[in-house]
N, C-alpha and C positions, 0 to 999 in steps of 0.2 A: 572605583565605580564599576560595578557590574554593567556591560553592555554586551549581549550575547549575538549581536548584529551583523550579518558579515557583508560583503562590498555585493556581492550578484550570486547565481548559482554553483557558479564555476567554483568560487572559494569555497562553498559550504560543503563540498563533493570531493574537493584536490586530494583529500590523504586514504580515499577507501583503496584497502589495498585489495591485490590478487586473492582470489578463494574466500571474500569476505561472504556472511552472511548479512543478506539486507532486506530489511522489509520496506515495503511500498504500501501503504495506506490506500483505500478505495476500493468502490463498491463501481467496476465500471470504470465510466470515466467521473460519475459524482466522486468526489474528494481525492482524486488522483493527482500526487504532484508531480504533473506534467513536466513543468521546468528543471525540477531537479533530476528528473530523468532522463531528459533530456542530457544534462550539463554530464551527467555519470556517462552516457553514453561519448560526449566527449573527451572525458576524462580518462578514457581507456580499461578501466580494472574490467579483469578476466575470473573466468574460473569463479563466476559465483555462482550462490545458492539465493535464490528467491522467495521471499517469504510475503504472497498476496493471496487476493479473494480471487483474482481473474487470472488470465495466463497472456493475457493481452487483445489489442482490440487493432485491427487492420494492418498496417503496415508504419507505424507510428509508437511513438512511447516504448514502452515496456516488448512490445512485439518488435519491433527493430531491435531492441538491445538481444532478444533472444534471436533475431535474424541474424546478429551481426556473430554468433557464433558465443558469446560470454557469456551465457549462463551454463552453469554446470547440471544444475538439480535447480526443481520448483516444485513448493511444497505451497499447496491453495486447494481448495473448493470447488472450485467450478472452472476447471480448463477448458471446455468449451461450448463457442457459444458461435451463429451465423458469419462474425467475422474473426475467428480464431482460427484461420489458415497457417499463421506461421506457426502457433505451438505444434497444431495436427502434423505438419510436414516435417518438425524437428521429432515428433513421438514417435510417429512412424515409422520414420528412419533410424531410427537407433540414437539420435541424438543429444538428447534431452533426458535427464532420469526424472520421472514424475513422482509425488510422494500425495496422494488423497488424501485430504483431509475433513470430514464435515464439517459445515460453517460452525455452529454452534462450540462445538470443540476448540476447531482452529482460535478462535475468542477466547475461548476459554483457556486455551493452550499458552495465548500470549499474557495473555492478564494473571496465569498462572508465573509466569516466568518472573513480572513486574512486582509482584507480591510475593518471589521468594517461597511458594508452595513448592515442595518436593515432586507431589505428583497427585493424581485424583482419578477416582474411578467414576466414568460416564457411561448411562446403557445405550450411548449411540454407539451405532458400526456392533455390537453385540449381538453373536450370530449370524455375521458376514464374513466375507473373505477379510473384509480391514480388519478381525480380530485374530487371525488367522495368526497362529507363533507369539501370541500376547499373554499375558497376564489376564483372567479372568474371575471373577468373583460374584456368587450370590450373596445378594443382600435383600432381606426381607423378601426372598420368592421372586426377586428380578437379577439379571444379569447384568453384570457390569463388566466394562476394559478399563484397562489401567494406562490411564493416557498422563505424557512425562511432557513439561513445559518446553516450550518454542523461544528463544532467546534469539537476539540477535548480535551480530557487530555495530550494525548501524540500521535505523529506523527514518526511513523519509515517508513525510506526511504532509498531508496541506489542511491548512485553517482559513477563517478569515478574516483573522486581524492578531496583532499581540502587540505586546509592548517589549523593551530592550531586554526586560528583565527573563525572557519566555514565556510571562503568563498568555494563554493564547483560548481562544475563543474560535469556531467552530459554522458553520451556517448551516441549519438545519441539518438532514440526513448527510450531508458532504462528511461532519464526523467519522460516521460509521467507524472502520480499525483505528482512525490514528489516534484517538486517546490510549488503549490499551497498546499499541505499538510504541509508543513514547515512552512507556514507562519499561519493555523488554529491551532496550535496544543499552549497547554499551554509550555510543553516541547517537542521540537525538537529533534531526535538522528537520525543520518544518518551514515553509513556505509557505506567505499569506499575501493577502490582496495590499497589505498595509501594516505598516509599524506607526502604533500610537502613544502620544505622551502617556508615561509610568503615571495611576489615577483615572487613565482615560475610562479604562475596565470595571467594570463595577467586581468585586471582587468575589460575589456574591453567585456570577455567569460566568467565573473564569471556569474552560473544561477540563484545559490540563494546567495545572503550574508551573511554573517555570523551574522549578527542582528539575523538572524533566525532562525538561530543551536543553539542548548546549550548544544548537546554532539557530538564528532567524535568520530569514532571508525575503524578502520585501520581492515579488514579482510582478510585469507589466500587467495592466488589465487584461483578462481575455476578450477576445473577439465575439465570443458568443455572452458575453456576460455585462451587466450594467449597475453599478453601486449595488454587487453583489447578488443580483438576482439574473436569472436565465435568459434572455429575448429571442432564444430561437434553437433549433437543434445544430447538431454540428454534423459532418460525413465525418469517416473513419481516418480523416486525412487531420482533422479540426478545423476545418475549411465553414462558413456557415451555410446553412440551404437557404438558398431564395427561396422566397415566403410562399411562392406559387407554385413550386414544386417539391414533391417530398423528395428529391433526391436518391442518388445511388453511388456504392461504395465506387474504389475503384476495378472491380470487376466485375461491373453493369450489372449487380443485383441492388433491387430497391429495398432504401433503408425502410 
């Protein structure tokens, strides 16, 4: 019986080792899996390479695991952004090796890996320092770089819902990378609001397939969330705002 189900976060995270390369799915904190980054952040592994959209957000998630000194290199988009204090203080400092990548690209980079393409020429970054020591080529009177696929050791994503088998379903924009990260990664783990009876899924709405998972992991409800939709913003802590006031990080600027 195929069951790809594991007991909490902790098990779905225990074997990334030292120096691994790991993506994290999300746009932000929409589709970010919170918990399992959390549980990695328990888990100890050092000396990684990151592979996201964001570079982290306050002092929480993904910004803590770089706070606590374990990433090595982060390769993403958009490093920063009003509460991206910890990446700035690691870049700064000499600590952190950063790798730019444009969104579009970065996408395409990972979906290039999951599909086994060698490599592809994009005319983004053509004529910028990012082509700088590249590979470049005219095609029909436009410039293109010769951009090489992004692969991972291990792909953590969130959905919201699947079944034991991995078929897994998605809520709205929360998707964003983790379909194309699921399918780059050596081992897949995705985290969803809920595991449903195999049939439950109409097969027709599955986003990823379960070929592409090789662990689920079932996490509590969030705080800011309700049978899968929003009821309110969160600070940088995931704490929610009272409804009457918009709120401020933990460094007295308003969200």
């Amino acid at each position: 019986m195929i069951d790809k189900t594991v007991r909490d976060a902790a098990a779905a995270v225990a074997d990334v080792a030292d120096g691994s390369t790991v993506m994290i799915g999300g746009f932000g904190r929409a589709g970010q899996p919170v918990e399992l980054i959390d549980a990695l952040i328990d888990q100890g592994a050092s000396d990684l390479t990151i592979v996201s959209n964001n570079a982290g957000n306050g002092d929480v998630g993904l910004a803590r695991l770089l706070a606590l000194g374990r990433v090595r290199r982060i390769v993403c988009s958009f490093p920063r952004q009003h509460d991206s204090w910890v990446f700035d203080e690691l870049y700064r400092s000499g600590r952190i090796e950063l790798v730019i990548v444009p969104q579009g690209n970065l996408a395409e980079r990972i979906r290039a890996a999951g599909a086994g393409i060698g490599a592809f020429f994009s005319p983004t970054g053509a004529g910028t320092q990012l082509a700088e020591g590249r590979e470049t080529r005219t095609i029909d009177g436009r410039d293109f770089v010769l951009e090489h696929p992004i692969a991972a050791d291990v792909a953590l994503i969130s959905g919201l819902r699947a079944d034991r088998w991995g078929n897994v379903v998605y809520r709205g924009t929360a998707r964003n990378f983790g379909p194309v990260m699921a399918t780059a990664a050596r081992t897949s783990v995705v985290q969803v609001d809920e595991v449903v009876p195999l049939g439950a899924i109409d097969p027709e709405t599955v986003v990823t397939p379960g070929i592409f998972i090789d662990r689920v992991v079932a996490v509590p409800p969030r705080r800011w969330m309700h049978e899968g939709r929003f009821v309110g913003g969160v600070d940088v802590e995931g704490e929610p705002l009272a409804p009457e006031a918009p709120g401020t990080d933990p460094r007295g600027r308003t969200l």
